[in-house]
N, C-alpha and C positions, 0 to 999 in steps of 0.2 A: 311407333311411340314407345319410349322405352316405361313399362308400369314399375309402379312402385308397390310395395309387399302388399299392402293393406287394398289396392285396387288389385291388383291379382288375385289378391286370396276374396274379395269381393268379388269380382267378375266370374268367379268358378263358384260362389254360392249362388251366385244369381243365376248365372244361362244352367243349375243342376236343381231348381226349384220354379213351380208355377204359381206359387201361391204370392202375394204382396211381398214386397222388398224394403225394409227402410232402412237407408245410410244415413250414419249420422257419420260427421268428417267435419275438420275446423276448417273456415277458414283458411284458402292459400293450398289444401292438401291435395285438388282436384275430385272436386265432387260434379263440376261441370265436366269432366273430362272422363271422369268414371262412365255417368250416365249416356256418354254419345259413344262410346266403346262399345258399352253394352248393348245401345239399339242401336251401331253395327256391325256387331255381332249375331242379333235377333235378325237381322236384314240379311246376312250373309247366309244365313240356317235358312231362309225362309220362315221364321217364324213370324216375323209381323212384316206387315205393307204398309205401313201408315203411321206415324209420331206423332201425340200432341203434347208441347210442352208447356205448363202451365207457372206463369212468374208471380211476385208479388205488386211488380211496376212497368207502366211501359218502358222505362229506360234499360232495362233487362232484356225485355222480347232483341231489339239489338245485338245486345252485347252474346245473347244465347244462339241467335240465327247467324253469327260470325264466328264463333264458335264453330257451331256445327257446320259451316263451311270447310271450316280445316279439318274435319276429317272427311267431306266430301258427302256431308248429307245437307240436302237442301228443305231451309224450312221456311217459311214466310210468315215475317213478323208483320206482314202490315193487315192479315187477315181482321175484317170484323165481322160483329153477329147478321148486319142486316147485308151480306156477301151471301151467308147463306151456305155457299162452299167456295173452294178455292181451285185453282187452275190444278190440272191431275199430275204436272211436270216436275211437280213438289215431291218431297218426300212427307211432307206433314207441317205444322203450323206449329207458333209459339205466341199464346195469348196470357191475359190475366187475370187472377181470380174475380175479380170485379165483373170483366165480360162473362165467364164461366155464370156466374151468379145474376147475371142480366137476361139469360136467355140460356138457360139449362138445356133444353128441348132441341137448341141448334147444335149443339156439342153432343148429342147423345148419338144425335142421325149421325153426325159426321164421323163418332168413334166408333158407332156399332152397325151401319145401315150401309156402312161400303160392302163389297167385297172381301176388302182386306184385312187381315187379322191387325186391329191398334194396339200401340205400347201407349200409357200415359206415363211422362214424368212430371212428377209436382215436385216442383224446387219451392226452397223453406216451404214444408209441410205446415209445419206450425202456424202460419198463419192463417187457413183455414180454420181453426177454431176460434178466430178475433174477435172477442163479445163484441166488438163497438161491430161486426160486420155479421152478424147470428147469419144468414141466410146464408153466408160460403159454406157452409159445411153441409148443410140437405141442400143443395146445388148440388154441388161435389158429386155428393150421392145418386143423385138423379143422373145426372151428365156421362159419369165414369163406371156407374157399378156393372154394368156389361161388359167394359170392352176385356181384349184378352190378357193383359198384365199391365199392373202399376207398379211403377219404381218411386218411392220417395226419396227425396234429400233434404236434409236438413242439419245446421251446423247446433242448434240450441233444441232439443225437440223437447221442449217441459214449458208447461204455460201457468202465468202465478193467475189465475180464475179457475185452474181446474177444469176447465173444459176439455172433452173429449177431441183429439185429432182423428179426420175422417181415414178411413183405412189403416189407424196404427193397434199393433197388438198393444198390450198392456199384461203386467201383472197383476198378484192377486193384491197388491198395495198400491193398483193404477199407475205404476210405472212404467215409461214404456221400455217396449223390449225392442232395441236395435238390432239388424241382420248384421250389420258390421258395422264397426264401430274405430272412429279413427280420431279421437281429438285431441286440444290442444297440449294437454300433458303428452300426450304419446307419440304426435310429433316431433314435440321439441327436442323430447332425448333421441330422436334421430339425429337431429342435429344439420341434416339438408333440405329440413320441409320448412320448416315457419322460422321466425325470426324472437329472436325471445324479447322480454316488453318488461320497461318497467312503470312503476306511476309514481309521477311525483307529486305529492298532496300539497296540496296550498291551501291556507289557513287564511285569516280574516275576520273582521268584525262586519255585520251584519246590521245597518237602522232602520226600523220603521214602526209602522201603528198602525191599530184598526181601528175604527169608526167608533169614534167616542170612548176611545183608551187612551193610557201613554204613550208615547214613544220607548219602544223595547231597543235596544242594545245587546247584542248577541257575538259571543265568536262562532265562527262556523260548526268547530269544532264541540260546543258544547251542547248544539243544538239538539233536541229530542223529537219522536214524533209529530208531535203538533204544533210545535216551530219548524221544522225543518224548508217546509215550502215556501213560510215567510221568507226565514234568512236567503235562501238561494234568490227568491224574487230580488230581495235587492243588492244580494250578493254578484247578480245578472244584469242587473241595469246597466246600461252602456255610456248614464250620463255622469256615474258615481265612480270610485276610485280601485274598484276593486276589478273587475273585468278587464281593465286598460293595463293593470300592472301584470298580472297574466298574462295579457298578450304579449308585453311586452318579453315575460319570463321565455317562453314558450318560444317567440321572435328571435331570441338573445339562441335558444338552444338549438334551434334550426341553423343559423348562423354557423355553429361551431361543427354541427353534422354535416353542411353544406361544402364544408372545409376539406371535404376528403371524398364527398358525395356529390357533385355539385346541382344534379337534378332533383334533390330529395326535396319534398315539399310538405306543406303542413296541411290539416284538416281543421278546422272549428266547428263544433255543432253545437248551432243556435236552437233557444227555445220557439222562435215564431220569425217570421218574415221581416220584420218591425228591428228584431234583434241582428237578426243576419247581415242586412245592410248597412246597418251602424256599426258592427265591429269588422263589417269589409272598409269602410270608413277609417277606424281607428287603425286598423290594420297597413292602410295605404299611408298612413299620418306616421307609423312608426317604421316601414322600411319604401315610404318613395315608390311603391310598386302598385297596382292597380290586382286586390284581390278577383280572382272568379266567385260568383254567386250564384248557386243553383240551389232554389228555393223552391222550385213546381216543378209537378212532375211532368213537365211538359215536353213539347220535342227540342223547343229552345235551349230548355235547361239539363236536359239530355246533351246536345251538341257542347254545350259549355264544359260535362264532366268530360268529353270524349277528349278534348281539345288541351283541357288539364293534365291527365291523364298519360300522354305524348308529346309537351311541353317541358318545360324546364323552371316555372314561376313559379312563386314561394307560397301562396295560401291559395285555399277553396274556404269556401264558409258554405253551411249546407245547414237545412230544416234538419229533414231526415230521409230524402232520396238516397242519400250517402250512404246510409247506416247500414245498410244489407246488401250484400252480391256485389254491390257494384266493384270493378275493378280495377283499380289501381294502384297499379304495385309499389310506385314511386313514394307513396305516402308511409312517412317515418315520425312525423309529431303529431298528436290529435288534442286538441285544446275540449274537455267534454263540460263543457258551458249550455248546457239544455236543464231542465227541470225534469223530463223522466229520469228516473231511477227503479224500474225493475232490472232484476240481473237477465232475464234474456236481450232487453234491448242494447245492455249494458257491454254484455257478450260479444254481441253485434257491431256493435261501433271499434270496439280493440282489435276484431277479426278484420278490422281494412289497412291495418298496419304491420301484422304480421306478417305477409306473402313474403316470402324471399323471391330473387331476379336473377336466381343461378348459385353458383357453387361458390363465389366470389363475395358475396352480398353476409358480409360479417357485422349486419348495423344493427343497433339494438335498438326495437321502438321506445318510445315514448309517450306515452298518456295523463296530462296534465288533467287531475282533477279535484275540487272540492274536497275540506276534509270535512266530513259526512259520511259518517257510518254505512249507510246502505251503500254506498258506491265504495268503500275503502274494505269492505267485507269481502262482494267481489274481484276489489283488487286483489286481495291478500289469499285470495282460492284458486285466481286464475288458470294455476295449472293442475288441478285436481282436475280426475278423470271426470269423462259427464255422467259415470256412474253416479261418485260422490254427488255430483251438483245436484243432480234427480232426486237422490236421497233427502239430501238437506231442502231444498223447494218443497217437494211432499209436505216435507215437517212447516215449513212457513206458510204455506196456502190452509195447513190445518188449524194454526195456530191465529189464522188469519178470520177462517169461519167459524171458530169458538168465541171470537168475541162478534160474529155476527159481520156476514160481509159489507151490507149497507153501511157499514160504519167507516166503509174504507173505498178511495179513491183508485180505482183500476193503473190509472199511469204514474199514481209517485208511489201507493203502498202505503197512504198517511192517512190521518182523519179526514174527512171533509169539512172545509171551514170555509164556508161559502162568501162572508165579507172581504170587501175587497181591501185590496194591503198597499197601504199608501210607505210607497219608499221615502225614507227620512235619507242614509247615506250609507256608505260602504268606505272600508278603511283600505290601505292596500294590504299588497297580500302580501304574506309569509311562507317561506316553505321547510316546516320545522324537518318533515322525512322524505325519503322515498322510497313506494314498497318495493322489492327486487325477491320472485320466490316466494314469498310471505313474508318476508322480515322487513322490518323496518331501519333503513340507513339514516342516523342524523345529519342536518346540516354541514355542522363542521367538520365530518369524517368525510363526508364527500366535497369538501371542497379540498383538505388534504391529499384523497385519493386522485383528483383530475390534475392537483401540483404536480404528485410523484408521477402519477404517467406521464405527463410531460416531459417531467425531468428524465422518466426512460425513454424516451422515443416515442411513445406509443401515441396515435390519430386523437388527434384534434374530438373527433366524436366519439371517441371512449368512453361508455357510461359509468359514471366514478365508483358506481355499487357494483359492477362486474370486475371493475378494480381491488376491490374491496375484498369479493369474494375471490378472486385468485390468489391475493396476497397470503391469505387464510389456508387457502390449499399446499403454499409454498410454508407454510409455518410462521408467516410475518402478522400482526396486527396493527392497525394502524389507531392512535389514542384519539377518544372526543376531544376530554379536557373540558368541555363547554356544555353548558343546558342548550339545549333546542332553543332557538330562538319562538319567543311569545308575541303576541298581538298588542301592541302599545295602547292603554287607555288613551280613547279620544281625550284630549285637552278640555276643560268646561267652556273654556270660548268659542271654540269651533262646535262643542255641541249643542250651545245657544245659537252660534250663528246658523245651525242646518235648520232648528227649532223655526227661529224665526222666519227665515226663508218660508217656509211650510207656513205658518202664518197668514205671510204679505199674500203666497197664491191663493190662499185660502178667502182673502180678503177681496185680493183683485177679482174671484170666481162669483163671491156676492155681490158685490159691485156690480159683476153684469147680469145679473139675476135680478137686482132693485133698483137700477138706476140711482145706485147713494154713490156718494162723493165717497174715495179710500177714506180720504181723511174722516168723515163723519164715522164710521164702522169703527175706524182704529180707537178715536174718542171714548166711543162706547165699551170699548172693550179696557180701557185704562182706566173707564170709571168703574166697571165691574168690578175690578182686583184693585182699586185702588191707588195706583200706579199713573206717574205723569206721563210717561212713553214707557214704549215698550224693549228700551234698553232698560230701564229698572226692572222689567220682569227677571222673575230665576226662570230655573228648570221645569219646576211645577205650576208657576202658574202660565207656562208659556203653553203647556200640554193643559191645563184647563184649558185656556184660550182658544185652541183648537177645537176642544171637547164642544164650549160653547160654540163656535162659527159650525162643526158637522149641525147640530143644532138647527142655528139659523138658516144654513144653508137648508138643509131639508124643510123647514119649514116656506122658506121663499120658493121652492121646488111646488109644496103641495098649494101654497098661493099666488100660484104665478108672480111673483114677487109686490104684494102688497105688502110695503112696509110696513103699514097698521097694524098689520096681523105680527110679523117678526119683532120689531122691538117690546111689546111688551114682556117678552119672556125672561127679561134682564131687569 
């Protein structure tokens, strides 16, 4: 196996030190491939008898026990705790933090009670410090702190909670200290490791409301802290107008990549299960093709990535199995349609589109996302080393516990705003830029730039802002002319007609709370405001009208619907 600089000059700090080892490496640069060089190379010295490798999913224990076949070490992913041990013809096992943290006490014997000297590799380190999973990390400890060396990997090693990663150094600013260090900046200017990425932000209007307010109206883009999780909620919905034209965007650009690529395939990542299968749905309604879905981390949904993966069909839609390790090198678009937004998971999800597929593989990814600041920030750093990133995180987790962590949501980084957010509508989308680098391409310069390549020859999947950016190297610039294009104020008919909509549901949900006729409720609600129907309502008194039925309706909730009790509040 021919190594690359950064695993060479790695593999000779490792097998020339005893003490803990952490690789940080992007995505695509071989960090699976480091770590099984190295235990065997510890195998060929004599220094260890025995592997355990520890994942974040079962879909991994696989993909790492096939792996480690091709360089001729045998590991068994199908070990479990209540086995106890495993057959001695192994070289070692590949399990997951979750088992490790089920049963400490069966991984201690097994890494310290052989005969043989154990290597542990823990792939993504970082997730051992998972608040939502406190017990992985004194597991860890328990399980691992005898054997005779740890190697860590990890592509993101910075957590926005501040928690400690078991086994990593730190400085005196809690930053950790990498053994070597390889990411995605330092790749790219190789220029044979990873594939360079741009993001094209799409914009949009945002409708809903909370319990007993108005209906708010939001562009994505204007959103702040304590909006942000609303708008994306219904900027997310898969029954509203804004998700569908996405896909569609996203659809159109695969199309043109496919044109010179023809296996290259897209990613979507859903916020929940609910959402997954509905925009595999839409997805099948806009190219005729029956998306994959792999929503659990099961062994079915395993088989599905594996099958995708070795295929040639146009989309996967995915929770968040997708999001880490798993590999697929074929994947060139990723549509990032989910509600987290910290920059490690964020990091994560771009690291499945980078891989390049040999010396050949000239495709630029693509990451279609929301314009929203926390996700457009990382876009616009992307290639900063993970020094910078470490740095700036630091500063955000600080600036995070100065106003008092309880005040903030671990998976978006926002307020907590515990009432639930009833979606009004979504507009379609716009896509005023796209980040390339850090900068920002307008619309109209890249539809210019994808003419002129055209017009020179150049592939059908030519990313307009690498057009852009050559033309500039060669002395050319290519003119706007034109403002970015803007989010169109909804129409006042269409925002009564969503208004109302929300209404009649609201009516039809009383209705079977009291067993009242719609009609009698609708009555009531026209004598309230005065009003013969409720086409003479406006805008405000249609958002009272709601104000009143959250009302009623709670009131029919805490009286099992005795009308006696409800109407009088009118």
């Amino acid at each position: 196996m021919r190594l690359r600089q950064w695993q060479d000059d790695g593999l000779r700090r490792f097998l020339g030190t005893n003490r803990d080892f952490l690789v940080v490496a992007t995505p695509g640069a071989g960090k699976t491939a480091f770590a099984l060089l190295a235990a065997q190379a510890m195998m060929d010295r004599g220094e260890i008898g025995w592997i355990v490798v520890v994942v974040p999913t079962d879909h991994l224990k696989g993909q790492w026990a096939k792996a480690a076949a091709h360089q001729g070490i045998k590991l068994n992913p199908a070990f479990v705790n209540a086995k106890k041990r495993t057959a001695p013809d192994y070289d070692g096992v590949v399990t997951t933090y979750q088992s490790v943290a089920a049963d400490p006490g069966v991984w201690d014997r097994m890494a310290t009670e052989l005969s043989r000297p154990c290597l542990v590799i823990l792939d993504e380190v970082h997730h051992a410090g998972d608040s939502e999973h406190l017990t992985w990390g004194p597991a860890l400890f328990a399980a691992f702190s005898g054997v005779h060396r740890r190697l860590m990997l990890s592509g993101t090693p910075f957590r926005t909670d501040a928690k400690p990663i078991p086994f990593l150094r730190y400085d005196e600013e809690r930053r950790v200290i990498p053994d070597i260090n390889y990411d995605y900046g330092m790749a790219l200017q190789d220029q044979e490791v990873v594939r360079p990425v741009v993001f094209p932000a799409l914009d949009g209007e945002a409708r809903w409301r909370l319990a007993s307010e108005h209906a708010v109206a939001k562009r994505l883009s204007e959103t702040d802290p304590k909006t942000i999780s609303h708008a994306l909620t219904a900027a997310l919905d898969p029954s509203k107008d804004w998700i569908p034209s996405v896909l569609r965007r996203a659809n159109d650009e695969l199309s043109l990549i496919r044109r010179d690529t023809p296996d290259i395939g897209g990613l979507v990542l859903a916020t929940n299960q609910k959402h997954a299968r509905a925009y595999a749905a839409i997805l099948q309604e806009i190219t005729g093709e029956s998306a994959t879905v792999a929503i659990s981390d099961a062994p079915s949904a395993s088989k599905r990535i594996f099958e995708f993966a070795s295929d040639s069909s146009r989309w996967i839609v995915a929770v968040q199995m997708v999001a880490e390790g798993v590999d697929i090198p074929r994947l060139g678009v990723i549509v990032y349609a989910t509600r987290t937004r910290t920059e490690l998971f964020f990091r994560q999800v771009v690291g499945r589109c980078i891989r390049r597929r040999g010396d050949d593989d000239d495709l630029c990814a693509r990451v279609f996302i929301p314009t929203i600041q926390p996700l457009l920030d990382p876009a616009a750093r992307i290639e900063l080393t993970v020094q910078h990133v470490l740095r700036d995180e630091e500063e955000r987790v600080r600036s995070r516990h100065a106003v008092g962590e309880s005040a903030y949501d671990s998976e978006s980084q926002s307020p907590v705003l515990p009432r639930r957010v009833e979606v009004i509508g979504s507009s379609q989308s716009v896509h005023p830029y796209t980040i390339n680098s850090g900068e920002a391409f307008g619309e109209v310069i890249l539809l210019n730039a994808r003419r002129l390549g055209q017009e020179a020859g150049l592939p059908a999947s030519a990313e307009p802002s690498a057009i852009v950016r050559l033309m500039r190297l060669a002395g050319n610039q290519i003119g706007d002319g034109k403002p970015w294009p803007v989010v169109k104020e909804q129409p006042l008919v269409e925002r009564k007609k969503e208004l109302r909509a929300v209404v009649n549901r609201k009516v039809g949900h009383l209705a079977a709370l009291t067993s009242q006729p719609h009609r009698n409720i609708h009555r009531r609600l026209h004598i309230a405001f005065g009003e013969d129907n409720i086409e003479q309502a406006t805008v405000d008194t249609l958002n009272k009208r709601l104000i009143l039925l959250d009302g009623w309706i709670d009131e029919a909730k805490s009286t099992n619907g005795e009308q006696g009790e409800i109407w009088p509040s009118i």
